[in-house]
C-alpha positions in Angstrom: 57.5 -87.5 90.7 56.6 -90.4 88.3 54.4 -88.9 85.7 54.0 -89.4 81.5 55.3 -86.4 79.4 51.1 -86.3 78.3 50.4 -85.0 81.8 53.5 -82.8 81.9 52.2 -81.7 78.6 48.7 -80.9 79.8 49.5 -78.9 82.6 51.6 -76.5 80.3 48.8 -76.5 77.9 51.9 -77.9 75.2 52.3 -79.6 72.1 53.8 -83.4 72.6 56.2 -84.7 69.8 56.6 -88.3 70.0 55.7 -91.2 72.7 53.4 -89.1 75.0 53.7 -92.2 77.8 57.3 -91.7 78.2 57.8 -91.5 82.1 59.7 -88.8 83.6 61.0 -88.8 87.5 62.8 -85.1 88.1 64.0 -82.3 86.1 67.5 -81.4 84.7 70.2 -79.7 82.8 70.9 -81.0 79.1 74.2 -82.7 79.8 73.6 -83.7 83.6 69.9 -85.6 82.6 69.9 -89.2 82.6 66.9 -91.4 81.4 63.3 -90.5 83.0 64.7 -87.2 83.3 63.0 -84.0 81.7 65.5 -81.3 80.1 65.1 -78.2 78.4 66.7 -76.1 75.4 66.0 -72.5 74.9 68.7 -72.1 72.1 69.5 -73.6 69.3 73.3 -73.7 69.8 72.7 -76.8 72.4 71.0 -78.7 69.7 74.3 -80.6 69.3 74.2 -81.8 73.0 71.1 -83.7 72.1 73.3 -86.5 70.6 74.9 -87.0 74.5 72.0 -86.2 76.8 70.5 -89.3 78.3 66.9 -87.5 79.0 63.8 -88.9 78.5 62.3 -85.9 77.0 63.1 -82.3 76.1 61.1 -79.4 76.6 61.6 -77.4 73.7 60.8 -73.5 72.4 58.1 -73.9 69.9 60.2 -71.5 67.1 63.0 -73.6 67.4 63.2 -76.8 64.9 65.1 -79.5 66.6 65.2 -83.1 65.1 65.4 -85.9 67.4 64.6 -89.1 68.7 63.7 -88.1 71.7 60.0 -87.2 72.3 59.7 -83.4 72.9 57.6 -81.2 75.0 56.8 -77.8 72.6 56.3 -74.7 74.2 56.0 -70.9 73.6 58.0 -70.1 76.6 60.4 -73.4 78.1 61.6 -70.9 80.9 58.0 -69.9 82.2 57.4 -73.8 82.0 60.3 -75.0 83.6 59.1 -72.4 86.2 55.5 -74.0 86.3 57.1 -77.4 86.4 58.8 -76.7 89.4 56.4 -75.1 91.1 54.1 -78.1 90.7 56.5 -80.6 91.1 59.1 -79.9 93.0 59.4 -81.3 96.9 57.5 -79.2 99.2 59.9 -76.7 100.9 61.2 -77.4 104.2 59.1 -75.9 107.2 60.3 -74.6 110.4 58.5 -74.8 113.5 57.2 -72.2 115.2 59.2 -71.2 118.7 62.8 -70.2 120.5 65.2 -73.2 120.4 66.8 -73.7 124.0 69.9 -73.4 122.9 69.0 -69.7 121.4 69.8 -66.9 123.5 67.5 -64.0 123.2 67.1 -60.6 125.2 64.4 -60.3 127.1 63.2 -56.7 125.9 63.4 -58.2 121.9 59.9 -58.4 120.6 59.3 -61.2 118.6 56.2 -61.6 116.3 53.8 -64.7 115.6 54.7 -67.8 113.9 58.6 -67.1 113.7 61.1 -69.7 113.7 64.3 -68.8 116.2 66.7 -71.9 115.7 69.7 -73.6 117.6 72.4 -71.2 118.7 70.8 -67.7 117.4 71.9 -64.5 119.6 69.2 -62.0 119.6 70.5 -58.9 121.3 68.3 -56.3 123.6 66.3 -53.6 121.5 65.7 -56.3 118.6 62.1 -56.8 117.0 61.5 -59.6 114.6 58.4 -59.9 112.3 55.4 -62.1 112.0 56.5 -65.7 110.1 60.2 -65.1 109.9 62.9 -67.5 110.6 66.0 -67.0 111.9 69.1 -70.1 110.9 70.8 -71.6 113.0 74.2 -69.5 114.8 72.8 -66.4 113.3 73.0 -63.1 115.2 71.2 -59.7 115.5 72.3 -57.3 116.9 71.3 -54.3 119.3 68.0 -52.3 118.1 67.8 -54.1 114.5 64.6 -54.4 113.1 63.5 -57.4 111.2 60.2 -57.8 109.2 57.6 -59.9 108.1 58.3 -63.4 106.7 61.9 -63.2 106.4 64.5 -66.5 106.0 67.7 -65.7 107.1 69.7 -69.2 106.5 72.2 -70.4 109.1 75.5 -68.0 110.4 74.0 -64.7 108.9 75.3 -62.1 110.9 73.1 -58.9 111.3 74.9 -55.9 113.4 73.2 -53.3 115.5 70.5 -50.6 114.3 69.9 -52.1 111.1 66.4 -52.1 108.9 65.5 -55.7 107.2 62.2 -55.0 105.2 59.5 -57.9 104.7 59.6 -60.9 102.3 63.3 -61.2 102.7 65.5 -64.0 101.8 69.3 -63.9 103.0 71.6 -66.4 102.2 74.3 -68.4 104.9 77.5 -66.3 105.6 76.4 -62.6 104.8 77.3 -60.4 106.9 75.4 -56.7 107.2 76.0 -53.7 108.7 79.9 -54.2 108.8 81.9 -51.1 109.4 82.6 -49.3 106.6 86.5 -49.6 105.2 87.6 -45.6 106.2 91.0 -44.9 107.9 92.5 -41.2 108.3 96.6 -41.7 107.6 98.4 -39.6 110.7 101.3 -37.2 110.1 103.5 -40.7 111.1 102.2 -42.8 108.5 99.7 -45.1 111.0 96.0 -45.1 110.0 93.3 -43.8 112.8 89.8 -45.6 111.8 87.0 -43.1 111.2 83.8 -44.0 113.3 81.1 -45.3 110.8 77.7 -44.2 112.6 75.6 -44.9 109.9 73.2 -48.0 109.1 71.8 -50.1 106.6 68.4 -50.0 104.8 66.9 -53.5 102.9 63.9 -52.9 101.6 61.1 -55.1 100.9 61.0 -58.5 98.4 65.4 -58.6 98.0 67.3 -61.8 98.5 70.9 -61.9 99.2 72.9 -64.3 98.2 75.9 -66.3 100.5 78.3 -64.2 101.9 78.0 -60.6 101.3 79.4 -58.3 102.7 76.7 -55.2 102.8 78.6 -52.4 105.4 76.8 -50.1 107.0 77.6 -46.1 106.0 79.7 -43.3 108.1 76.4 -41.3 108.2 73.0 -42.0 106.9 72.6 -45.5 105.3 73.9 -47.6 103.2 70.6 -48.5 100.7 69.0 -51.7 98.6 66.2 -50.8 97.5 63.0 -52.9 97.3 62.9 -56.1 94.7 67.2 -56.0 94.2 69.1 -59.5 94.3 72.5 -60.3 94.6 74.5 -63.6 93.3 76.9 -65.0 96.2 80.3 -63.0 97.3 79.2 -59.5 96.4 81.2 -56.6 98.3 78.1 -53.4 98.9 80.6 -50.4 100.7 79.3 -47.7 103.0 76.6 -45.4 102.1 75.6 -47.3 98.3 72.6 -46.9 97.0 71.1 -49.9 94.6 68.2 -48.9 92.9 64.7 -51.2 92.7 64.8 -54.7 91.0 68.4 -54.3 90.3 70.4 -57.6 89.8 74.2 -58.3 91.1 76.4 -61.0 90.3 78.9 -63.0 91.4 82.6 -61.1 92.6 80.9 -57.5 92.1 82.3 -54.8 93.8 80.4 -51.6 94.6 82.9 -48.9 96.5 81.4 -46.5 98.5 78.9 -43.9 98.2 78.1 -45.3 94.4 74.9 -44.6 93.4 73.3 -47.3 91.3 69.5 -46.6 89.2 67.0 -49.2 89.0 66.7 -52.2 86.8 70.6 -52.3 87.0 72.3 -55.8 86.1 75.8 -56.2 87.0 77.5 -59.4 85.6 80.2 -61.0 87.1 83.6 -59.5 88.3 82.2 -55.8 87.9 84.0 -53.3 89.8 82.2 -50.3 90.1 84.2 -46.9 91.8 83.4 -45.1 94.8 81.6 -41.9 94.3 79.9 -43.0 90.7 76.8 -42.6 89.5 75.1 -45.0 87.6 71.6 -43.8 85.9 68.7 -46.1 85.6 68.5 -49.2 83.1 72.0 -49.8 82.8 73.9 -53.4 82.1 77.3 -53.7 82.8 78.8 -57.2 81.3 81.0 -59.2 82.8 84.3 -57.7 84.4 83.4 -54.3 83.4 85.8 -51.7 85.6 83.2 -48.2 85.9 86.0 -45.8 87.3 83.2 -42.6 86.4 79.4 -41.7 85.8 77.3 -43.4 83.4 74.7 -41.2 82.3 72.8 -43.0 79.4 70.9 -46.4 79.8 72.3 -49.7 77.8 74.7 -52.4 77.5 78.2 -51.6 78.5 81.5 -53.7 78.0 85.1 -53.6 78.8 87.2 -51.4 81.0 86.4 -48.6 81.6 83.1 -49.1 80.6 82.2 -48.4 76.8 78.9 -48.7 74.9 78.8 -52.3 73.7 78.9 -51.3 70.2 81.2 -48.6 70.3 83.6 -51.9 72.1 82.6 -54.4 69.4 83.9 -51.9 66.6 87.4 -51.6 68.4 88.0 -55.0 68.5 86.9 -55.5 64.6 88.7 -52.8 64.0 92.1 -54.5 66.1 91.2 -57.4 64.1 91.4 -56.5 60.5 94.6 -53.9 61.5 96.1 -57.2 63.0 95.3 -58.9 59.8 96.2 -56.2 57.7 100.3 -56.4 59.3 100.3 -60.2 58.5 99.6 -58.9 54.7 102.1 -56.4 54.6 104.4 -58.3 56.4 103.7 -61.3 54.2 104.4 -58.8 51.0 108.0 -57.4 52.6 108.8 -61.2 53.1 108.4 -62.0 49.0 109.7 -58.6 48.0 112.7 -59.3 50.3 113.2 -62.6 48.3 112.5 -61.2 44.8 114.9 -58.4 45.4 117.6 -61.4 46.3 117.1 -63.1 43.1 117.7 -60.2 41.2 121.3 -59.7 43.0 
């Protein structure tokens, strides 16, 4: 990409502030951009970085007034633009070919669909069917009787077990593993641990992408759930028999114990820990290192652990706040009474 920010400008249908035939070569973050880069700001509190970036030009929210040198792209929505932008310009993704590497070792009863990609080192096991335009990375395995869909991308050293359900227009991530057993263990009259059998499966619906290494296990009975448009960040934990409702996000170092129940449109930032056997209703967002030890029956924003209303948390620590202030006076007060009570003596 070697294009004027007028161009850029036109194809966003945006507003250019400053020397239009400044030349931009890629696209990045506000303190990583160097000159003939393109950034972005969609708050005003990284108005100071502008003194340090080294971009070329900034793609700014039209609402926001930022004063600089630097000639500015304006838009109503930088996000949907940047989105555009990288749809337009970005390098064309990497295609695979169509065939069975011969390193790959598939079964000979798997059915395989058209156009899909098997590469180097893949174990496909007997009973297996694969969709139409799917690819399947390099040292990936799937196991017995697991079905696959339509234009899948599993990148490399994903590991699928037996009788699981992989919907279409799925994206995994390198290192996942699905279909695990579950973690359950009987403790014996002697203290040792028997493993109960986990029988179950797992179900991933259509148009979700999991990020690197998961860990989604499969349930004791029945199956363990994500339903259709979910996404999860890199090293989330899913236990046996979960259920994640639609278009529900999860971040990084989540951990969902088993048989929670999770609505739609859930967002769970990082660190959350959610208990087994909770319920979680729809629209709910859990911030970051929120502990859920019971049901959450109302949608919102909850903090802190166990999980409060936002607001009701915000109040506690105001009110910790002006009590903590509020011993510094009093303390402060003993302190000069203590010393006018010794200058009387």
């Amino acid at each position: 990409m070697d294009i004027p920010i007028s161009e850029i400008a036109k194809l966003l249908d945006a507003e250019v502030i400053g020397d239009g035939s400044v030349r931009i070569k890629t696209i990045s973050g506000i303190n990583e951009a160097e000159k003939g880069h393109l950034t972005f700001i969609i708050d005003p509190k990284y108005i100071p970085a502008l003194k340090k970036t080294k971009a070329s030009a900034i793609l700014v929210q039209a609402d926001i007034k930022c004063e600089t040198g630097i000639p500015q792209i304006r838009v109503k929505d930088p996000r949907k633009a940047f989105k555009i932008l990288t749809d337009s310009l970005a390098p064309p993704p990497i295609e695979f070919p169509a065939g069975i590497h011969p390193t790959a070792v598939v079964a000979e009863d798997a059915i395989i669909g058209d156009n899909v990609s098997i590469q180097p080192y893949v174990v496909i096991e007997s009973g297996v069917t694969i969709g139409d335009n799917s690819v399947i990375g390099a040292q990936s395995y799937i196991g017995h009787f697991t079905t696959i869909g339509s234009n899948v991308k599993l990148y490399p050293q994903v590991i699928i077990r037996e009788r699981i359900k992989i919907g279409n227009n799925i994206i995994i991530h390198p290192g996942t593993v699905i279909g695990s057993d579950g973690f359950g263990f009987d403790k014996n009259e002697d203290g040792r641990y028997t493993k109960i059998p986990q029988i179950g499966g797992v179900i991933i619906e259509d148009d979700v992408e999991i990020g690197s290494n998961n860990t989604i296990d499969r349930a004791r009975f029945d199956n363990t759930i994500i339903h259709r448009g979910t996404k999860t960040d890199n090293l989330v934990q899913i236990a046996h028999n979960v259920e994640i409702g639609e278009n529900s996000i999860i971040c990084g170092q989540s951990g969902i114990a088993g048989s929670a129940k999770i609505g739609k449109r859930a967002v769970l930032a990082g660190q959350v820990g959610v208990n087994g056997h909770v319920n979680i209703c729809d629209d709910v967002i859990l911030g970051a290192q929120v502990g859920v030890p019971s049901d959450i029956k109302r949608p919102g924003f909850y903090m802190d652990t166990p999980a409060k209303p936002h607001m009701e948390v915000k109040r506690r620590w105001a009110q910790r706040r002006l009590v903590s202030e509020a011993l510094k006076k009093v303390k402060e007060h003993e302190k000069r009474l203590n010393e006018l009570s010794g200058e009387k003596e």
